[in-house]
The first five atom37 places (N, CA, C, CB, O) and aatype in JSON, in Angstrom:
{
  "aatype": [20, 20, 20, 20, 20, 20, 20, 20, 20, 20, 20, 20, 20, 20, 20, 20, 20, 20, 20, 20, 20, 20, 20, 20, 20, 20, 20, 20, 20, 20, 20, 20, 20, 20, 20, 20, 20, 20, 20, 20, 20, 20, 20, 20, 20, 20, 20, 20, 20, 20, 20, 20, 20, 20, 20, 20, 20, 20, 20, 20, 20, 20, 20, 20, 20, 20, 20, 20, 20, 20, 20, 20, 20, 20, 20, 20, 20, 20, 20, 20, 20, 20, 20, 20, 20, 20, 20],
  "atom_mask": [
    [1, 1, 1, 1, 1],
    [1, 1, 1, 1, 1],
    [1, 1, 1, 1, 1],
    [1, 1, 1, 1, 1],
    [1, 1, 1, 1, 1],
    [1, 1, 1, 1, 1],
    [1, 1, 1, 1, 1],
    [1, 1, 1, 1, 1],
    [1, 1, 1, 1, 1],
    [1, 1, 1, 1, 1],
    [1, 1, 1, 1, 1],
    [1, 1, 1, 1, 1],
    [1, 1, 1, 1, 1],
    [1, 1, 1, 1, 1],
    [1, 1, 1, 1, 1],
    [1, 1, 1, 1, 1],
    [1, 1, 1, 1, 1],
    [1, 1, 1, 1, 1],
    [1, 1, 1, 1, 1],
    [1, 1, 1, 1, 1],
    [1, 1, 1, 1, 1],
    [1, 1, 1, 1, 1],
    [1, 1, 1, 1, 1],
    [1, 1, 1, 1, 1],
    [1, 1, 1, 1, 1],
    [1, 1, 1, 1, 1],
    [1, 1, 1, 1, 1],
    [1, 1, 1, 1, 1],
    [1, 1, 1, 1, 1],
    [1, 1, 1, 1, 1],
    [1, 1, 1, 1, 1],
    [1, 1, 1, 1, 1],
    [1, 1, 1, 1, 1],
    [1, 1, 1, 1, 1],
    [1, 1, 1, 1, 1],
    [1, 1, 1, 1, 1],
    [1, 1, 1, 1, 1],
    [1, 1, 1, 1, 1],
    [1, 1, 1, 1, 1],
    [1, 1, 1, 1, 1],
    [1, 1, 1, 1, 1],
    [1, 1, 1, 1, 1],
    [1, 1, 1, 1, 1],
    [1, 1, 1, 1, 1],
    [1, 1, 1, 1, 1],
    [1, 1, 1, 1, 1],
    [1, 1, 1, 1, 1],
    [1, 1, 1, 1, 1],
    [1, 1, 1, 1, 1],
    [1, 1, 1, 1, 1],
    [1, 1, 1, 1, 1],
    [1, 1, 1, 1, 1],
    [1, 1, 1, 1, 1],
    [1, 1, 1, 1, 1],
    [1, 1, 1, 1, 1],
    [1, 1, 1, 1, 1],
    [1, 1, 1, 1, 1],
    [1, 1, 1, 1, 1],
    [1, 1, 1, 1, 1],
    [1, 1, 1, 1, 1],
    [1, 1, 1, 1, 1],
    [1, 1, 1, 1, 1],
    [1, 1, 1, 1, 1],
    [1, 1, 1, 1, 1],
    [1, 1, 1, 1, 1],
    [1, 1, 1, 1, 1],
    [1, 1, 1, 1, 1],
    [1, 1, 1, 1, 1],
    [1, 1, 1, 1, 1],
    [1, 1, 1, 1, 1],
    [1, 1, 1, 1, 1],
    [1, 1, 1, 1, 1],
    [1, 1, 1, 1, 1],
    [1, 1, 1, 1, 1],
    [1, 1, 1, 1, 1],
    [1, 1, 1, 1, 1],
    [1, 1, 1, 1, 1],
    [1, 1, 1, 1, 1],
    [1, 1, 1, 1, 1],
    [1, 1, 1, 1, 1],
    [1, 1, 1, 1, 1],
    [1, 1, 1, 1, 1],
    [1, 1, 1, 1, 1],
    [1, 1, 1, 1, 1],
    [1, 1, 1, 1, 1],
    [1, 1, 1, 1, 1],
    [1, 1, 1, 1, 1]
  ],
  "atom_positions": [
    [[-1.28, 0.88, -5.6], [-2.28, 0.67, -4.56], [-2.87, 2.01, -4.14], [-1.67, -0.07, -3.33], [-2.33, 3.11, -4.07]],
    [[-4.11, 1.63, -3.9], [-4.72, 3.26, -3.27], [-4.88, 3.22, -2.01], [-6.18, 3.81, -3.75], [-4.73, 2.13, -1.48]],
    [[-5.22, 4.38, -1.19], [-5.04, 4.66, 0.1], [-5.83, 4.12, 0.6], [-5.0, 5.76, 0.48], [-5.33, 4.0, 1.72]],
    [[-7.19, 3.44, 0.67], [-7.81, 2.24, 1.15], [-7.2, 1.01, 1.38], [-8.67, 1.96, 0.42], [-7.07, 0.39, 2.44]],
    [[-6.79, 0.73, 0.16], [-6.12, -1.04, 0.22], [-4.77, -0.91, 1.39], [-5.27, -1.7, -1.82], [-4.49, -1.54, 2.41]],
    [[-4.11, 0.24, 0.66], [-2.88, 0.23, 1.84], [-3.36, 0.52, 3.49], [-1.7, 1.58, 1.42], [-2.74, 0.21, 4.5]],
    [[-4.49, 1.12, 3.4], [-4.71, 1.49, 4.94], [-5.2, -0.26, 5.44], [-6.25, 3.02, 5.22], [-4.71, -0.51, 6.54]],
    [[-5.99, -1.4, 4.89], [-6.37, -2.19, 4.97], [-5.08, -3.28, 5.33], [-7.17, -2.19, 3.98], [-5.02, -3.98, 6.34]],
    [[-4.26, -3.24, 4.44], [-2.96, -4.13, 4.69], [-2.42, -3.48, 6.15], [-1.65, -3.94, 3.26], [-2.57, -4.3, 7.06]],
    [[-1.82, -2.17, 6.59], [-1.67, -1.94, 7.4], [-2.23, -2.56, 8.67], [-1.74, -1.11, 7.15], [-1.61, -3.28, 9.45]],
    [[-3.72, -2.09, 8.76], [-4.5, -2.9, 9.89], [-4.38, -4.44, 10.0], [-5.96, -2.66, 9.73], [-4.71, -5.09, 10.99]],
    [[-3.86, -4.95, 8.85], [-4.07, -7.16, 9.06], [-2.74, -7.05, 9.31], [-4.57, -8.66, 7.35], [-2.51, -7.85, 10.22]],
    [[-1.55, -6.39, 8.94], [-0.11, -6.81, 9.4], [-0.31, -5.73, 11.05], [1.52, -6.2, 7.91], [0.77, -5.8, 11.65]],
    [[-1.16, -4.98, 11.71], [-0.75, -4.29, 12.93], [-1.57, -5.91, 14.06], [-1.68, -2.16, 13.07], [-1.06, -6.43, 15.06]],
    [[-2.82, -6.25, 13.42], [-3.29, -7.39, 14.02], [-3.02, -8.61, 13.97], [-4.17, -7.46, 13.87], [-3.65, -9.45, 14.61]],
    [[-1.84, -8.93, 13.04], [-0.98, -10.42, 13.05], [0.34, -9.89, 13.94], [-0.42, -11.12, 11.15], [0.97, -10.77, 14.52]],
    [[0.78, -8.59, 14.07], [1.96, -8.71, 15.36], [1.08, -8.9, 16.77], [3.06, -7.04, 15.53], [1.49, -9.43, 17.81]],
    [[-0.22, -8.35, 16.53], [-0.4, -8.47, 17.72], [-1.21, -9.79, 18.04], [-0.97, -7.3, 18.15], [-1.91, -9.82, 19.05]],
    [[-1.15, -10.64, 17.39], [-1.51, -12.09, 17.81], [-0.65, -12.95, 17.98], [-2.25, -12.69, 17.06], [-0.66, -14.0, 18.62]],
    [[0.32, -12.3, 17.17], [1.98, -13.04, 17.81], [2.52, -12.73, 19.32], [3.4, -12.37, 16.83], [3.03, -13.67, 19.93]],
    [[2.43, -11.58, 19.88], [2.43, -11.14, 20.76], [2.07, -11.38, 21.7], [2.25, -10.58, 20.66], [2.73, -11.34, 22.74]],
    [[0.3, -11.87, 21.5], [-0.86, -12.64, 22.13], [-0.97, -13.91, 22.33], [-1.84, -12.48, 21.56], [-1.41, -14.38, 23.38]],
    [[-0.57, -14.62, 21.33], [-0.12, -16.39, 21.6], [1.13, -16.26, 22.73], [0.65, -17.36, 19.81], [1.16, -17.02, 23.7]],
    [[1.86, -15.52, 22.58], [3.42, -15.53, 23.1], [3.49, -15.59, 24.5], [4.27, -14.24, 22.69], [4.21, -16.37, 25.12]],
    [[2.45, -14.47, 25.17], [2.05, -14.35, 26.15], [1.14, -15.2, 26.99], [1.76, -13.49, 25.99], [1.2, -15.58, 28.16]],
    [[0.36, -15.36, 26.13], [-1.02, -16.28, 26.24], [-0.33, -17.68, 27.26], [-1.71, -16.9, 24.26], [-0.57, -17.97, 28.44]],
    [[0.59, -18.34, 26.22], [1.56, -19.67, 26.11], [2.7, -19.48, 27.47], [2.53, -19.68, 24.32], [3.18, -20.49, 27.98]],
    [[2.99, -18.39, 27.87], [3.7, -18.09, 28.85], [4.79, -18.43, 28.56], [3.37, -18.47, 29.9], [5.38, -19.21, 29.31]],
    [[5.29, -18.02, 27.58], [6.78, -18.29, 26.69], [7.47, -19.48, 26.99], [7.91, -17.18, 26.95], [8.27, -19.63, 27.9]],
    [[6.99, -20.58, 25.89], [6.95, -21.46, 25.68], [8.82, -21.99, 26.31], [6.3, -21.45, 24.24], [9.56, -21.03, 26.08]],
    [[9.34, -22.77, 26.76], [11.1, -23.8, 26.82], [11.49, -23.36, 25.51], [11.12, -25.96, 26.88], [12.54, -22.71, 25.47]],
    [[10.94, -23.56, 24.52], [11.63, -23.56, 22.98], [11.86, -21.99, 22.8], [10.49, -24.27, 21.59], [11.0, -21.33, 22.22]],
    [[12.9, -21.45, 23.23], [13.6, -19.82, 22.74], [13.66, -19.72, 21.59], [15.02, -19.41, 23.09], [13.79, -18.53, 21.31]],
    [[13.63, -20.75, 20.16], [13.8, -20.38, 19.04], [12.34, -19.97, 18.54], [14.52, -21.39, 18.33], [12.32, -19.09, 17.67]],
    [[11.07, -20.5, 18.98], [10.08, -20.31, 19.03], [9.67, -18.42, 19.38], [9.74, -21.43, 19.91], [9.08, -17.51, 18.81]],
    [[10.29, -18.59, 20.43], [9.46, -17.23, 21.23], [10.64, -16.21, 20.31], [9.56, -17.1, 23.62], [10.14, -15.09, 20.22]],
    [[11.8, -16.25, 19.73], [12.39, -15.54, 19.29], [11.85, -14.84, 17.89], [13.43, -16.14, 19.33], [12.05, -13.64, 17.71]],
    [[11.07, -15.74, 16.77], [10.63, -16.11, 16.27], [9.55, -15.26, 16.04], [10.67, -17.04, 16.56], [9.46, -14.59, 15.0]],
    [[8.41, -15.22, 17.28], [7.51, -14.69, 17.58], [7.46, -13.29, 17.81], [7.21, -15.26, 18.34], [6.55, -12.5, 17.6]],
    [[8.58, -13.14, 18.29], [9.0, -11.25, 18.75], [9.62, -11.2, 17.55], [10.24, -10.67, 20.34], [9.35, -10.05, 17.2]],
    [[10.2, -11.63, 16.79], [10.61, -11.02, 15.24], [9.47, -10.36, 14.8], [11.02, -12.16, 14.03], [9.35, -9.15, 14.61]],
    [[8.41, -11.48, 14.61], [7.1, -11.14, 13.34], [6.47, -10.29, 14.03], [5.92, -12.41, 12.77], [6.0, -9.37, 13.34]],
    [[6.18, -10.2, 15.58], [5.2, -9.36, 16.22], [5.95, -8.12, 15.65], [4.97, -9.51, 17.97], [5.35, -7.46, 14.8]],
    [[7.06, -7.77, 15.97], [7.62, -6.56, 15.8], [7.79, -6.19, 14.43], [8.77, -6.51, 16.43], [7.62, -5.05, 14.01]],
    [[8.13, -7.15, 13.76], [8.57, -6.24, 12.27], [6.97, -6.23, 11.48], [10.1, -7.32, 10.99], [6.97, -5.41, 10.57]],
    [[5.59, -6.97, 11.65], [4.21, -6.66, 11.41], [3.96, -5.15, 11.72], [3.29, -7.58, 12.28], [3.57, -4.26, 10.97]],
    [[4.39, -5.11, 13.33], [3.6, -3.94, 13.88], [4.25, -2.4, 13.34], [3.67, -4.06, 15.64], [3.67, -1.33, 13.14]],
    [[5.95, -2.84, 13.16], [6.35, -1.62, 12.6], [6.1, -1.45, 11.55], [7.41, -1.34, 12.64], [5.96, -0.27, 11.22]],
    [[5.91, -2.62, 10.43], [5.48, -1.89, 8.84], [4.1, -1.33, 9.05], [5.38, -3.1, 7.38], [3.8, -0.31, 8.42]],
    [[3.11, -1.95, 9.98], [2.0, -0.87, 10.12], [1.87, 0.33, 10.53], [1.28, -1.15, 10.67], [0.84, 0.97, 10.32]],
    [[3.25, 0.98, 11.38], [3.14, 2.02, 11.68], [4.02, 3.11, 10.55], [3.48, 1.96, 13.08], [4.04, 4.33, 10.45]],
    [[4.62, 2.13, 9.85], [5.4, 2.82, 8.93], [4.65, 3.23, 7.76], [6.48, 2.05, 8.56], [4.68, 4.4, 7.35]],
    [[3.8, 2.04, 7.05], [2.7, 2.58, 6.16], [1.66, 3.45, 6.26], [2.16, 1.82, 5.82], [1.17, 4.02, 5.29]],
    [[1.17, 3.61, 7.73], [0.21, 4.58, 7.99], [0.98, 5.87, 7.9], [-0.49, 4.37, 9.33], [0.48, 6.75, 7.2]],
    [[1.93, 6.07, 8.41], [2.48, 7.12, 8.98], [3.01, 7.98, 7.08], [3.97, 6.45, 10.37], [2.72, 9.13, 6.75]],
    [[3.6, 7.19, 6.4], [3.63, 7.68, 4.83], [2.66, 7.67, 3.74], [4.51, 7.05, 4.24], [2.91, 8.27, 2.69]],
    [[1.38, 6.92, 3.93], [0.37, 6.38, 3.25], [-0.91, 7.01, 3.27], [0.25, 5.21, 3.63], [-1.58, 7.31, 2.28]],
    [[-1.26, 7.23, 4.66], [-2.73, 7.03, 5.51], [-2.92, 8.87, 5.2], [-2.6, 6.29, 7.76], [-2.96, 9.56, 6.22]],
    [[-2.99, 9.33, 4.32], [-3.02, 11.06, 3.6], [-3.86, 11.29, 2.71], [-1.79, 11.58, 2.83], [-4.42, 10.27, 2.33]],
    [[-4.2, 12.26, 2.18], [-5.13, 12.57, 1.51], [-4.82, 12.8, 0.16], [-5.65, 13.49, 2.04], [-4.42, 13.96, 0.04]],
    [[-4.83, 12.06, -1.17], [-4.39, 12.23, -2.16], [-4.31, 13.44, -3.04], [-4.79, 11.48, -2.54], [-3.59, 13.51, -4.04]],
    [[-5.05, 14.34, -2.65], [-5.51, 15.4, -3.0], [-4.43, 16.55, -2.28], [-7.03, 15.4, -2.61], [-3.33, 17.01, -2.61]],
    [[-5.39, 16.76, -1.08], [-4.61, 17.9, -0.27], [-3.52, 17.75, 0.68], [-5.46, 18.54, 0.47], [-3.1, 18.71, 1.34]],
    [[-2.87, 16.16, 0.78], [-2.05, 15.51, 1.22], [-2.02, 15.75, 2.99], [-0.87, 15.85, 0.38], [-0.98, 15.54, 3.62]],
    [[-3.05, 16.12, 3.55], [-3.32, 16.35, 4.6], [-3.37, 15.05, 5.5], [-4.35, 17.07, 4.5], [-4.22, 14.28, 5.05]],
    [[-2.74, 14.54, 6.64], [-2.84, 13.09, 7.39], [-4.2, 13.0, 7.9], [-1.77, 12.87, 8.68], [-4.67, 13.83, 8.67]],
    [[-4.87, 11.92, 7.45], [-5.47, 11.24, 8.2], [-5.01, 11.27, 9.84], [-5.39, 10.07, 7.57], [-3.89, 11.61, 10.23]],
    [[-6.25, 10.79, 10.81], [-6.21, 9.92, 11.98], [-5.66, 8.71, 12.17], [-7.2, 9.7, 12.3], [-6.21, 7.88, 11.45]],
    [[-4.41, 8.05, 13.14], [-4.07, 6.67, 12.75], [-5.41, 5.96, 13.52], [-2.36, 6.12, 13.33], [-5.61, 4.84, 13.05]],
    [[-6.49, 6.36, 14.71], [-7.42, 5.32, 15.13], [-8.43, 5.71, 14.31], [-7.8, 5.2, 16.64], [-8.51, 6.62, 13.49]],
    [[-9.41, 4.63, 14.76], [-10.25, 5.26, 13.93], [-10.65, 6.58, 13.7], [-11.06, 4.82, 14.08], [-11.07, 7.32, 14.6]],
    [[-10.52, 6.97, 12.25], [-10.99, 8.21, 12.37], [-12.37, 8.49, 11.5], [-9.87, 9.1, 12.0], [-13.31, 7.7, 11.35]],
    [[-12.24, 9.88, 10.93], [-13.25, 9.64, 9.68], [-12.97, 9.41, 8.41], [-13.99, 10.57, 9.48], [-13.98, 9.49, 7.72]],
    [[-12.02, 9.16, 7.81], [-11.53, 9.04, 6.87], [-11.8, 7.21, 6.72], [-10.1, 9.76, 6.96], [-12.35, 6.71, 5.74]],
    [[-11.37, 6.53, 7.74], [-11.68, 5.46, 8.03], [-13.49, 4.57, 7.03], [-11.64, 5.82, 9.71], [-13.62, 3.6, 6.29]],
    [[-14.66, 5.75, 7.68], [-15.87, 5.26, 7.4], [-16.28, 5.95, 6.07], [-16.84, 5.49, 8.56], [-17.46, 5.85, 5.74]],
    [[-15.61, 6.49, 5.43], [-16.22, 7.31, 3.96], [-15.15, 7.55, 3.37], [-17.08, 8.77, 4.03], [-14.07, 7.78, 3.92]],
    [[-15.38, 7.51, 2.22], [-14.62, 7.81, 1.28], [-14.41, 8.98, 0.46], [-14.8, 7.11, 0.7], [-13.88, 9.13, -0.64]],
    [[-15.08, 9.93, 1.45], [-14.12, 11.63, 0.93], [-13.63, 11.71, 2.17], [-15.1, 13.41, 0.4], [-14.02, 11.26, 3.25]],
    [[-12.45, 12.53, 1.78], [-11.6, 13.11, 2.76], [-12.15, 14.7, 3.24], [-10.06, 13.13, 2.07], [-12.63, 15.72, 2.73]],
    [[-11.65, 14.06, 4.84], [-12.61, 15.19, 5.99], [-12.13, 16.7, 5.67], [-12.19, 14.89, 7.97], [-12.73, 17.74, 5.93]],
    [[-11.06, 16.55, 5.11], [-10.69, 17.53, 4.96], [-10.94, 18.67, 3.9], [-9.84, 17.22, 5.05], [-11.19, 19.87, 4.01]],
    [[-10.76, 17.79, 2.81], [-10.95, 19.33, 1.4], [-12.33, 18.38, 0.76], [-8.96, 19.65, -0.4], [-13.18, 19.09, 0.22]],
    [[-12.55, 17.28, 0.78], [-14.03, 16.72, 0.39], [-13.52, 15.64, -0.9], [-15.32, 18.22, -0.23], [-13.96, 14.78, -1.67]],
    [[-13.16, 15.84, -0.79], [-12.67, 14.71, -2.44], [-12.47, 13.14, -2.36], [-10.94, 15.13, -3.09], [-12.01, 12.56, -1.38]],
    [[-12.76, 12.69, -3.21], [-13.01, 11.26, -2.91], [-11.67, 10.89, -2.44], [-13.55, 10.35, -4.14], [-10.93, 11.87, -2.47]],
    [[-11.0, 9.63, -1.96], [-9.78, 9.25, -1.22], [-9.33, 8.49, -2.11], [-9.86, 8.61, 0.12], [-8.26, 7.91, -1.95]]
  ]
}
């Protein structure tokens, strides 16, 4: 995988914990504990592989320099801000 696709997976698993999170709350934690247990599993283990893939991934193939985790510029183009080379 290249550093696009993985930065892309990152962002849909950081925005499915946080809709788990968001129903959870939303619902005002539902009688059913196996439910809401359930829910704080996936919110949490989504949000940490997104912070885990950015944090080893989200670099510059080249000059291995990190990216921004918000938006940054690396985000809208595809050379890196840094030494210029495609990503």
């Amino acid at each position: 995988m290249n550093t696009k696709k993985i930065r892309k997976l990152s962002l849909v698993l950081f925005y499915i914990g946080l809709l788990c999170f968001s129903i959870l709350f939303i619902t005002g934690f539902l009688k059913n504990g196996l439910i809401v247990v359930i829910q704080i599993i996936i919110g949490t283990l989504c949000i940490s592989t997104s912070f885990i893939l950015n944090l080893m991934f989200w670099r510059c193939p080249h000059c291995g320099k990190k990216f921004e985790l918000k938006n940054g510029a690396a985000d809208k183009t595809d050379l890196c801000p840094y030494c210029g080379k495609k990503i």
